[in-house]
PDB file of N, CA, C and O in Angstrom:
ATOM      1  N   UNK A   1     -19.422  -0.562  -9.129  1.00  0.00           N
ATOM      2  CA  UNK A   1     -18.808  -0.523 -10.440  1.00  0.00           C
ATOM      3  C   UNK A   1     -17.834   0.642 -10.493  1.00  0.00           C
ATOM      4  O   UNK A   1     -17.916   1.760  -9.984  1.00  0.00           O
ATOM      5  N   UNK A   2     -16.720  -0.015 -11.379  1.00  0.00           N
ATOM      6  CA  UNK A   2     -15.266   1.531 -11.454  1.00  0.00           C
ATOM      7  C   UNK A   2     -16.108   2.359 -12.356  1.00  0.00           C
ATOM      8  O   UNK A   2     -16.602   1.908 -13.389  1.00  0.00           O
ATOM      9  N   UNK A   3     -16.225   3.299 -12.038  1.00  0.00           N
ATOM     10  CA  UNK A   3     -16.371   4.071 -13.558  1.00  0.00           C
ATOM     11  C   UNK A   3     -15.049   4.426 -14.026  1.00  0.00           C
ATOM     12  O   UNK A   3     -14.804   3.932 -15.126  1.00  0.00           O
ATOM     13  N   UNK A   4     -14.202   5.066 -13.576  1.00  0.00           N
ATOM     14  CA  UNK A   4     -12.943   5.733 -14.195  1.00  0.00           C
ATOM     15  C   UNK A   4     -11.333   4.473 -14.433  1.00  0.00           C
ATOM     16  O   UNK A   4     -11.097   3.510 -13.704  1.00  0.00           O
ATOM     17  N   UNK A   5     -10.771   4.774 -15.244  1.00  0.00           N
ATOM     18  CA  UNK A   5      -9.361   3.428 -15.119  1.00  0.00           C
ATOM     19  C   UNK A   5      -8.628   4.171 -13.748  1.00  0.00           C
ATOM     20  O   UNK A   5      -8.130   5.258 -13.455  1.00  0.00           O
ATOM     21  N   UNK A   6      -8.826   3.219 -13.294  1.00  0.00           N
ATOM     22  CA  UNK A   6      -7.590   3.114 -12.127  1.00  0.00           C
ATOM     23  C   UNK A   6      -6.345   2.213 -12.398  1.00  0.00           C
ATOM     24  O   UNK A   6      -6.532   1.299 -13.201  1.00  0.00           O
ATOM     25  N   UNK A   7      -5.365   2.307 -11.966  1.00  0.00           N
ATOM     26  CA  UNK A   7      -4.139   1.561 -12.358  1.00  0.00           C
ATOM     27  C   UNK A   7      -3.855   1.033 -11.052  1.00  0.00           C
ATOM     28  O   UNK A   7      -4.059   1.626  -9.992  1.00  0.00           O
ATOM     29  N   UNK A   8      -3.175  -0.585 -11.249  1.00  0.00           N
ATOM     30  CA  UNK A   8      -3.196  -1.446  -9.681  1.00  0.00           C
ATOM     31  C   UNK A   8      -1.560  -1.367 -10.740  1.00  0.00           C
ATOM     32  O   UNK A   8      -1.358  -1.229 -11.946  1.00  0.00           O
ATOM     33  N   UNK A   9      -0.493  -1.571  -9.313  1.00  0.00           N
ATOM     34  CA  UNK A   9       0.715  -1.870  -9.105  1.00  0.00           C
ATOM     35  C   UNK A   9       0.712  -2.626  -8.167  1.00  0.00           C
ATOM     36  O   UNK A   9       0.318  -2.317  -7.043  1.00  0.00           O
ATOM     37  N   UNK A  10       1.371  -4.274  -8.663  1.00  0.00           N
ATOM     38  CA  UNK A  10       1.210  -4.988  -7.398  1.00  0.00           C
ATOM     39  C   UNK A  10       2.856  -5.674  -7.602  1.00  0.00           C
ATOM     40  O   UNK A  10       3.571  -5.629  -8.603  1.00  0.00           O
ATOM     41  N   UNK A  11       3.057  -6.143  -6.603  1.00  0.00           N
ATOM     42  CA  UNK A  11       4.495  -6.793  -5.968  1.00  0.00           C
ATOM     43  C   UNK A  11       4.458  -7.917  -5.267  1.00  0.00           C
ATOM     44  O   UNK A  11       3.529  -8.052  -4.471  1.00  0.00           O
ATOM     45  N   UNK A  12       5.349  -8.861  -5.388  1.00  0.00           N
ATOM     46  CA  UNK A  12       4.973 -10.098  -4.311  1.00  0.00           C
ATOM     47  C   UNK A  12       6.696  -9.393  -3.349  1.00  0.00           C
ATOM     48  O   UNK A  12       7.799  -8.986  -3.713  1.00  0.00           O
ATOM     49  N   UNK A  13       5.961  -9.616  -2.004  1.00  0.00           N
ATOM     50  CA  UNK A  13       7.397  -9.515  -1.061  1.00  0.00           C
ATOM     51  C   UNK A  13       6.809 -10.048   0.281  1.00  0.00           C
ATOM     52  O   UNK A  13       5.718  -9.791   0.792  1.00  0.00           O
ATOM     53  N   UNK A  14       7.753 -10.808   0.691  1.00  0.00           N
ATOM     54  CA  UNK A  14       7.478 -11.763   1.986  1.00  0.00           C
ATOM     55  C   UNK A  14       7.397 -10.649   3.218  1.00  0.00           C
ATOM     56  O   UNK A  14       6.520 -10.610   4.081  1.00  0.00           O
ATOM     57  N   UNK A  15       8.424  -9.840   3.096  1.00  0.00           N
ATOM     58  CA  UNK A  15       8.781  -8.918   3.988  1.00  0.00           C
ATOM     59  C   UNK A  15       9.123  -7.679   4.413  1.00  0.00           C
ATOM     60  O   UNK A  15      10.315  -7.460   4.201  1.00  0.00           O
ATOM     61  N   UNK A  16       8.540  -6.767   4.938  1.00  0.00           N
ATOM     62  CA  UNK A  16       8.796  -4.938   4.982  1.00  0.00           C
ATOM     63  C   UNK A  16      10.052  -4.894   3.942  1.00  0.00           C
ATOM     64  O   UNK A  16       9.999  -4.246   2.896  1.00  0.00           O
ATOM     65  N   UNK A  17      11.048  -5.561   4.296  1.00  0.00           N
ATOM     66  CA  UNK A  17      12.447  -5.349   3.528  1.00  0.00           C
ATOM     67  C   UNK A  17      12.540  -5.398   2.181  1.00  0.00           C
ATOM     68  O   UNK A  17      13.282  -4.759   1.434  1.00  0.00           O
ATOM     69  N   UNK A  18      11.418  -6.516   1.848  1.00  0.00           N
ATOM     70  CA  UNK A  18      11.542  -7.265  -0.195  1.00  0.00           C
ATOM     71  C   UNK A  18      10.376  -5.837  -0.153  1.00  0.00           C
ATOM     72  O   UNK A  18      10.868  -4.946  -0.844  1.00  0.00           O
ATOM     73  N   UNK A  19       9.320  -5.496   0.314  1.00  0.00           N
ATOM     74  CA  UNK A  19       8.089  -4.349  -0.266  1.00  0.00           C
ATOM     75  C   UNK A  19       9.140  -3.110  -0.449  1.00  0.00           C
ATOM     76  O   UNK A  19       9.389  -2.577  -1.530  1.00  0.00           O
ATOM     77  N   UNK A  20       9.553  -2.852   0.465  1.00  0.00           N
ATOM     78  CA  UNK A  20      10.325  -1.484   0.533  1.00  0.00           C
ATOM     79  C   UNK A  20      11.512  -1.534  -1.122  1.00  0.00           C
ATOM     80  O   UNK A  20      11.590  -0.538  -1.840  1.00  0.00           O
ATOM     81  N   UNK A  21      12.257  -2.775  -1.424  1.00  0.00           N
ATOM     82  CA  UNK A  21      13.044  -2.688  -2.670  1.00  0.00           C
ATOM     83  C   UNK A  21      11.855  -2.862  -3.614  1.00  0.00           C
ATOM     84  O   UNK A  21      11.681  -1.992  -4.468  1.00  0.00           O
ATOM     85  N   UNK A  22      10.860  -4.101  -3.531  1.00  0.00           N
ATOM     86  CA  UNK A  22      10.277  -3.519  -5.124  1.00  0.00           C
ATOM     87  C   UNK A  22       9.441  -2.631  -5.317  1.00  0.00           C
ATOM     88  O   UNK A  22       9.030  -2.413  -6.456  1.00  0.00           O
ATOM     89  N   UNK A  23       8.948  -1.824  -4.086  1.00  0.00           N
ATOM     90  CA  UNK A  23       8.268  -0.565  -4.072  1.00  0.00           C
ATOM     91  C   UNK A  23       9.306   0.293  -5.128  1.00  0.00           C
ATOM     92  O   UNK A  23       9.139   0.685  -6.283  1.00  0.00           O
ATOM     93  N   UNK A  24      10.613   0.412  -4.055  1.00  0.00           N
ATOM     94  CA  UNK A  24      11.362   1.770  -5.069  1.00  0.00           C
ATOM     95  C   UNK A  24      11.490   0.654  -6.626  1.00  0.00           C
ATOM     96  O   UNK A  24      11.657   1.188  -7.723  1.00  0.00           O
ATOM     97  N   UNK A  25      11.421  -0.358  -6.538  1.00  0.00           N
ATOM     98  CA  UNK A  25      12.169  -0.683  -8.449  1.00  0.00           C
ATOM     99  C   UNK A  25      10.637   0.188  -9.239  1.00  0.00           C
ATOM    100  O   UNK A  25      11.055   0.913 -10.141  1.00  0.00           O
ATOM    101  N   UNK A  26       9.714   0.239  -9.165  1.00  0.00           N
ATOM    102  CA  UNK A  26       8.587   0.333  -9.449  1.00  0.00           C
ATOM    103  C   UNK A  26       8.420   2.409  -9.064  1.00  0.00           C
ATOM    104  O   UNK A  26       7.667   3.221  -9.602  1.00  0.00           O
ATOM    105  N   UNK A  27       9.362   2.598  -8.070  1.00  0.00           N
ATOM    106  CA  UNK A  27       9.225   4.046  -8.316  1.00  0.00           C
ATOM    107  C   UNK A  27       8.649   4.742  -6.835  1.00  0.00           C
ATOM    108  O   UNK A  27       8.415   5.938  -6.661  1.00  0.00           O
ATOM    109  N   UNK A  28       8.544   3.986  -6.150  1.00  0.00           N
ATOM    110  CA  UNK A  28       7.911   4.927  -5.242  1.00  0.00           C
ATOM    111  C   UNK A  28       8.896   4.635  -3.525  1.00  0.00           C
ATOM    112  O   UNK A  28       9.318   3.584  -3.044  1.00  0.00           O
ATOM    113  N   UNK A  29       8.952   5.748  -3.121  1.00  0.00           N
ATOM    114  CA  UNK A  29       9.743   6.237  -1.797  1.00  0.00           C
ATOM    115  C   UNK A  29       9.814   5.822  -0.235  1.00  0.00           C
ATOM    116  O   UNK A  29       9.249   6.617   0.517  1.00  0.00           O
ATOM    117  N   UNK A  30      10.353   4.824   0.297  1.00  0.00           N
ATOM    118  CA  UNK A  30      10.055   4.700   1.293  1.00  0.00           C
ATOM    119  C   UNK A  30       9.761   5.626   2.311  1.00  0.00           C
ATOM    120  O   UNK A  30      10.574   6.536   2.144  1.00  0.00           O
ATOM    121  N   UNK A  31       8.985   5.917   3.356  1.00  0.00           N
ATOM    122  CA  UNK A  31       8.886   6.967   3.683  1.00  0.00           C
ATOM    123  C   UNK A  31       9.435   6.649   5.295  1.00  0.00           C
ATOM    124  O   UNK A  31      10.474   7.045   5.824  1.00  0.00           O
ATOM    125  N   UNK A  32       8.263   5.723   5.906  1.00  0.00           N
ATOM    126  CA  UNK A  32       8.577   5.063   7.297  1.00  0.00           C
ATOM    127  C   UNK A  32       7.812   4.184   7.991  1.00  0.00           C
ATOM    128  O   UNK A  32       6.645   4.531   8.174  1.00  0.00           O
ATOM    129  N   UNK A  33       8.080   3.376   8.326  1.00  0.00           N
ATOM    130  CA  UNK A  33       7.535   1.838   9.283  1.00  0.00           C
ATOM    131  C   UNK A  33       6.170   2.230   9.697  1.00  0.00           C
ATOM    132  O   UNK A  33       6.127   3.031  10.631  1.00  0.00           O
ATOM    133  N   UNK A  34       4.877   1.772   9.121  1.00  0.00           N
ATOM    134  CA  UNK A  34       3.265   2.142   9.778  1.00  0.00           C
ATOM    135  C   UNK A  34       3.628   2.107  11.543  1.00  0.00           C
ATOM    136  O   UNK A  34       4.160   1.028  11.802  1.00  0.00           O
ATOM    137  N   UNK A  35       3.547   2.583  12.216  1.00  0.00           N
ATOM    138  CA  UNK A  35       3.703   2.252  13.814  1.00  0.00           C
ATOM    139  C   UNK A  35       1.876   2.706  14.393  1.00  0.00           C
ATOM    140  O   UNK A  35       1.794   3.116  15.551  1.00  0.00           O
ATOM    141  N   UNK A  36       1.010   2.641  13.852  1.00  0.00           N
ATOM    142  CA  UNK A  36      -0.499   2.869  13.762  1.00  0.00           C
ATOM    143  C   UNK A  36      -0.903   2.181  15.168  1.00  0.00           C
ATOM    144  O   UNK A  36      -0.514   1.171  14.583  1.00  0.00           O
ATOM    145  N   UNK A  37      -1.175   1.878  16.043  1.00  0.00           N
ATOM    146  CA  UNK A  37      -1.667   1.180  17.041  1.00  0.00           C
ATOM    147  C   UNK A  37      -3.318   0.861  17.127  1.00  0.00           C
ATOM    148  O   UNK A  37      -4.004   0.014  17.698  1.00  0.00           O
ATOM    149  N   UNK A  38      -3.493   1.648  16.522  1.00  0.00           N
ATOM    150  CA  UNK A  38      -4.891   1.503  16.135  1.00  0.00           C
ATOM    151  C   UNK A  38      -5.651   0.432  14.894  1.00  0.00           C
ATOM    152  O   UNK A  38      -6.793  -0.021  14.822  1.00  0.00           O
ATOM    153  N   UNK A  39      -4.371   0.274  13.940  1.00  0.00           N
ATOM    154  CA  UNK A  39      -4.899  -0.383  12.898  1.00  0.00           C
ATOM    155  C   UNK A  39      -4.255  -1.903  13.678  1.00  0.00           C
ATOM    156  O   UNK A  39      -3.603  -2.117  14.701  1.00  0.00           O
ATOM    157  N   UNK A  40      -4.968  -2.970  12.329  1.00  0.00           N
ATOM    158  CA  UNK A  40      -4.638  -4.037  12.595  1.00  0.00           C
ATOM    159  C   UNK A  40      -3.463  -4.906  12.794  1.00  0.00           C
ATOM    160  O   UNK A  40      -2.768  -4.812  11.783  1.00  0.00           O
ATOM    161  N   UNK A  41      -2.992  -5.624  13.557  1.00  0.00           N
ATOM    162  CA  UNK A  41      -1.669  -5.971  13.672  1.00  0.00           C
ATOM    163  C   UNK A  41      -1.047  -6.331  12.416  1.00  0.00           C
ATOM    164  O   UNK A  41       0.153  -6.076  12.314  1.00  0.00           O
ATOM    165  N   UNK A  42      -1.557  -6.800  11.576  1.00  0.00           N
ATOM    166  CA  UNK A  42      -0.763  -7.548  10.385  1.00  0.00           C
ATOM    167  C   UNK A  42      -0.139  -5.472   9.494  1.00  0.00           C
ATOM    168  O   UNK A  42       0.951  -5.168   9.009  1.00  0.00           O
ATOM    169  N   UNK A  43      -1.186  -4.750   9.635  1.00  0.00           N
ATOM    170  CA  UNK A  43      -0.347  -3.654   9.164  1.00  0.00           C
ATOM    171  C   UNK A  43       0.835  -2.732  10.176  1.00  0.00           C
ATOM    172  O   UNK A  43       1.392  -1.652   9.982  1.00  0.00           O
ATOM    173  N   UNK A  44       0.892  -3.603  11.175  1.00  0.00           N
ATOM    174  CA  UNK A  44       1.731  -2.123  12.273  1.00  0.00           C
ATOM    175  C   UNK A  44       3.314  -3.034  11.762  1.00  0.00           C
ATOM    176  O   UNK A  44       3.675  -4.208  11.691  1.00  0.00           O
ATOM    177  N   UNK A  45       3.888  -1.711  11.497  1.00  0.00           N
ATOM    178  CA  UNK A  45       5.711  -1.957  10.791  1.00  0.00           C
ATOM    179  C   UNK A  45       5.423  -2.500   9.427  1.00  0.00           C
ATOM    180  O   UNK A  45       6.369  -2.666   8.658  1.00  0.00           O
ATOM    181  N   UNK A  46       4.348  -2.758   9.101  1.00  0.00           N
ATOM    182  CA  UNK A  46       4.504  -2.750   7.155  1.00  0.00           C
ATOM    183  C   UNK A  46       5.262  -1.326   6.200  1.00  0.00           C
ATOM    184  O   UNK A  46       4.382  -0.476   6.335  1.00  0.00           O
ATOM    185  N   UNK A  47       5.916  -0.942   5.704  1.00  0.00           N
ATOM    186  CA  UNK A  47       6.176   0.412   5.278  1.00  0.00           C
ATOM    187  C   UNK A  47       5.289   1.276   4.521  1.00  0.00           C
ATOM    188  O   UNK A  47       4.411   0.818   3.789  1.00  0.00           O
ATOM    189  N   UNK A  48       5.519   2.631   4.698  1.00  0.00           N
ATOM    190  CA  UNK A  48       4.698   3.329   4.008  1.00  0.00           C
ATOM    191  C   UNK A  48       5.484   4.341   3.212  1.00  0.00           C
ATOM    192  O   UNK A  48       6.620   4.780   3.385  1.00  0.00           O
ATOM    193  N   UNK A  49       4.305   4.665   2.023  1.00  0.00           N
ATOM    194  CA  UNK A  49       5.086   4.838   0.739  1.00  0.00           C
ATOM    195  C   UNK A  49       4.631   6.157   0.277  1.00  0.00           C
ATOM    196  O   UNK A  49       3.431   6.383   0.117  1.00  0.00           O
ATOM    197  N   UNK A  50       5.721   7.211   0.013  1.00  0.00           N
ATOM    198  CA  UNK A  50       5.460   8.693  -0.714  1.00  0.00           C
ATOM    199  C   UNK A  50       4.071   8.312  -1.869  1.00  0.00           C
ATOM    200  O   UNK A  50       3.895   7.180  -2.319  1.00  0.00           O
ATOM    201  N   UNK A  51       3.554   9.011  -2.063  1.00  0.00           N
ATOM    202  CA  UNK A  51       2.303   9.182  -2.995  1.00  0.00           C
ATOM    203  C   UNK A  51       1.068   7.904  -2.877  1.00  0.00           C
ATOM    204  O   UNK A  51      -0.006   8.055  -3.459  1.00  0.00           O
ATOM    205  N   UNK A  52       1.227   7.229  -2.437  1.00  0.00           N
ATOM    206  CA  UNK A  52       0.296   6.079  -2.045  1.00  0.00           C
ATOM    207  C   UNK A  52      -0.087   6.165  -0.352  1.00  0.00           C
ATOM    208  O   UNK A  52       0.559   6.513   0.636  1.00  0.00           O
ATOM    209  N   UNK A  53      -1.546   5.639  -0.578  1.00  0.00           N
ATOM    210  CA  UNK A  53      -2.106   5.800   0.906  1.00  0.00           C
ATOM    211  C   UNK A  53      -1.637   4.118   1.136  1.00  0.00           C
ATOM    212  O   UNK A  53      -1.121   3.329   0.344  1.00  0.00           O
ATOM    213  N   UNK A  54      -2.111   3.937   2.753  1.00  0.00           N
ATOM    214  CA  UNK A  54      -1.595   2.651   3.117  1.00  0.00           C
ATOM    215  C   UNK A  54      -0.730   1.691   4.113  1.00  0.00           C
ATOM    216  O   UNK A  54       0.330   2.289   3.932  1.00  0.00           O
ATOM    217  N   UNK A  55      -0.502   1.019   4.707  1.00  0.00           N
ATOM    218  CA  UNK A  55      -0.780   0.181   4.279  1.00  0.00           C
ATOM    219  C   UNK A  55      -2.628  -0.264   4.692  1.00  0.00           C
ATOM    220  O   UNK A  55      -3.043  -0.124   5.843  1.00  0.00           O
ATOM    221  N   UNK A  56      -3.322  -0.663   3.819  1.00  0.00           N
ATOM    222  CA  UNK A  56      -4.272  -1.419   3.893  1.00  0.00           C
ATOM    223  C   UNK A  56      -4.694  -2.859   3.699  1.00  0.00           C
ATOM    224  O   UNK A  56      -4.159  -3.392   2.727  1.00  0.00           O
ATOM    225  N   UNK A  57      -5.730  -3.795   4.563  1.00  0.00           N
ATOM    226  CA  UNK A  57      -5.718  -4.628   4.958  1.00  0.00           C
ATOM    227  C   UNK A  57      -6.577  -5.478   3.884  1.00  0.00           C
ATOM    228  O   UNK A  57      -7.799  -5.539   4.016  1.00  0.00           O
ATOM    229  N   UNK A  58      -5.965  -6.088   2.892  1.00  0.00           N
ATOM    230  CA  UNK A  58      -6.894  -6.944   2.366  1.00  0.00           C
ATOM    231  C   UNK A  58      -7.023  -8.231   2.232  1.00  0.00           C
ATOM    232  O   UNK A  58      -7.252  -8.603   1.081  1.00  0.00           O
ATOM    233  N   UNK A  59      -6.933  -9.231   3.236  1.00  0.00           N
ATOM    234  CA  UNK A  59      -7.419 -10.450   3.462  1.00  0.00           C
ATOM    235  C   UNK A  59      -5.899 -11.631   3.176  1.00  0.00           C
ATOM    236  O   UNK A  59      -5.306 -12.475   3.847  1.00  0.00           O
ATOM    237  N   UNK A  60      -5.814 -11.189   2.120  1.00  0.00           N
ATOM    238  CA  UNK A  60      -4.167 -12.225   1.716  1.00  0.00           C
ATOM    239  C   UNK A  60      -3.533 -11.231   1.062  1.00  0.00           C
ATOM    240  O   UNK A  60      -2.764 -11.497   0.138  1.00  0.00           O
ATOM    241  N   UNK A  61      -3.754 -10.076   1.421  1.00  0.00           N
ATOM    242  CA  UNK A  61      -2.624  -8.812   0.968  1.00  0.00           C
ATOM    243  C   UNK A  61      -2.259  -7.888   1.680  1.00  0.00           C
ATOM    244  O   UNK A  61      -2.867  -7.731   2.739  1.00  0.00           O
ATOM    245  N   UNK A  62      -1.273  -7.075   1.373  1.00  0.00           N
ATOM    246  CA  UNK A  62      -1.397  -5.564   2.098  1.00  0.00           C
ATOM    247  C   UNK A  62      -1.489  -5.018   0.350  1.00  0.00           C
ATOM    248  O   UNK A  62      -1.142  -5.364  -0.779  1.00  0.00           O
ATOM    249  N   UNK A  63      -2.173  -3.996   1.040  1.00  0.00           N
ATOM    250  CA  UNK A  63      -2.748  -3.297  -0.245  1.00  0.00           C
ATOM    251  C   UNK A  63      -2.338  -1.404  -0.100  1.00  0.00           C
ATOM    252  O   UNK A  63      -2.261  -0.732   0.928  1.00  0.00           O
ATOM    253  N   UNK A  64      -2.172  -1.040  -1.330  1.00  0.00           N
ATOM    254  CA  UNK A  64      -1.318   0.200  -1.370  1.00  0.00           C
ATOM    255  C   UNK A  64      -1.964   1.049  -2.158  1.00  0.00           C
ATOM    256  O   UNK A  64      -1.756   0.675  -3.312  1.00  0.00           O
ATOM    257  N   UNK A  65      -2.732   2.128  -2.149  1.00  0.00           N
ATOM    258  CA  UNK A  65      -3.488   3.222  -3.605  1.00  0.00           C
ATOM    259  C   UNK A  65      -3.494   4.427  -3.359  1.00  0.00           C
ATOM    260  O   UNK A  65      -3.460   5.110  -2.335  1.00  0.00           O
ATOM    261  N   UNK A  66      -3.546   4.633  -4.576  1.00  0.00           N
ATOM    262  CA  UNK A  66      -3.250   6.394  -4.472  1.00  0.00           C
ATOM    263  C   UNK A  66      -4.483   6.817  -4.383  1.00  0.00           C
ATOM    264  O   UNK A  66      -5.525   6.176  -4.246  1.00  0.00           O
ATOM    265  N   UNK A  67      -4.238   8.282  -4.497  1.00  0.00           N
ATOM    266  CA  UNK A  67      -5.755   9.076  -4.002  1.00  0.00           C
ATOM    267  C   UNK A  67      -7.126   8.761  -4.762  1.00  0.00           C
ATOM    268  O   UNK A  67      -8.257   8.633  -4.293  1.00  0.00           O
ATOM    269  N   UNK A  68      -6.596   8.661  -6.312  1.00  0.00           N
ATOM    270  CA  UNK A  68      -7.532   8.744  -7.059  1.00  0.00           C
ATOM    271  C   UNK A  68      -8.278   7.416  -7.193  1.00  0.00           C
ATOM    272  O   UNK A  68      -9.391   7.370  -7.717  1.00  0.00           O
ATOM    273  N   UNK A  69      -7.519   6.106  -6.613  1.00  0.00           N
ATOM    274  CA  UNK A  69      -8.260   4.436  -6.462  1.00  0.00           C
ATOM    275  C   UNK A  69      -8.794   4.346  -5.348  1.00  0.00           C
ATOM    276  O   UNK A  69      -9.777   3.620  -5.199  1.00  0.00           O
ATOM    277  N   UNK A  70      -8.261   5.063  -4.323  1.00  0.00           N
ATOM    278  CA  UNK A  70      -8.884   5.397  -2.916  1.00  0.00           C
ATOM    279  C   UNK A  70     -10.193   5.585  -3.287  1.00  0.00           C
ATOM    280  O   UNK A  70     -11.026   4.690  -3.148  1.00  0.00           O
ATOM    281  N   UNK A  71     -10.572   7.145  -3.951  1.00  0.00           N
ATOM    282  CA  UNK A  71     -11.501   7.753  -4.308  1.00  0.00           C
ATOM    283  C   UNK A  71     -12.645   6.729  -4.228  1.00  0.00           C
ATOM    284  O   UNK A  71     -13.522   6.321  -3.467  1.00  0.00           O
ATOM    285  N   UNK A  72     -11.940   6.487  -5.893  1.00  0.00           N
ATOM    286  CA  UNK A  72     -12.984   5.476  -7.124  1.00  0.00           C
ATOM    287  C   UNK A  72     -13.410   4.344  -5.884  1.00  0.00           C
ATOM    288  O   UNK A  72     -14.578   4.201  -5.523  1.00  0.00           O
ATOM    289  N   UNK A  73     -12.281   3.583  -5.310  1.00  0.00           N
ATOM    290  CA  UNK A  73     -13.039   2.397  -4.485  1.00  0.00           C
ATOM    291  C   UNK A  73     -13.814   2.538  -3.181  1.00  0.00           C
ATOM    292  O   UNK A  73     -14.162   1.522  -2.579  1.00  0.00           O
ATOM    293  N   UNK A  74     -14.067   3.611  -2.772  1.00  0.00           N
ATOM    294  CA  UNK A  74     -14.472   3.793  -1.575  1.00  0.00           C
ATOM    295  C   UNK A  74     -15.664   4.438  -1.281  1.00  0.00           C
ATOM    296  O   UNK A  74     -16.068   4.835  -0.188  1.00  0.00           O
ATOM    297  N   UNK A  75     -16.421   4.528  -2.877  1.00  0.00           N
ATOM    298  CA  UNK A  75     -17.570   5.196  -3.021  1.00  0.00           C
ATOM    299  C   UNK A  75     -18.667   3.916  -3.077  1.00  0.00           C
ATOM    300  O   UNK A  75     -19.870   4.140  -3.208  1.00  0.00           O
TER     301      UNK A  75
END
């Protein structure tokens, strides 16, 4: 259970290119291409974003949160 409000920002984009524009319409910074070798293929070259952790792997998403939804969801 959440205890605290967390806020979800979500986007539909087919591709690094459409995430990266409605990331910034929505406010947040491209930073640079995940190149992770370790994580799962569907996240290596997804982009990653100033103030949000990420990219993370959720089943029919890539998924993006800041520290404080990190927190809340990971307890």
């Amino acid at each position: 259970m959440i205890g605290k409000a967390v806020s979800v920002t979500e986007f539909d984009a087919a591709t690094p290119d459409e995430a990266i524009s409605a990331a910034a319409a929505k406010g947040y910074a491209f930073t640079y291409f995940n190149s992770n070798r370790s994580q799962r293929e569907q996240l290596i070259g997804q982009p990653k974003f100033k103030g949000v952790l990420g990219p993370m792997w959720d089943v029919d998403a890539i998924r993006y949160e800041d520290q404080a939804a990190y927190r809340e969801f990971s307890q």
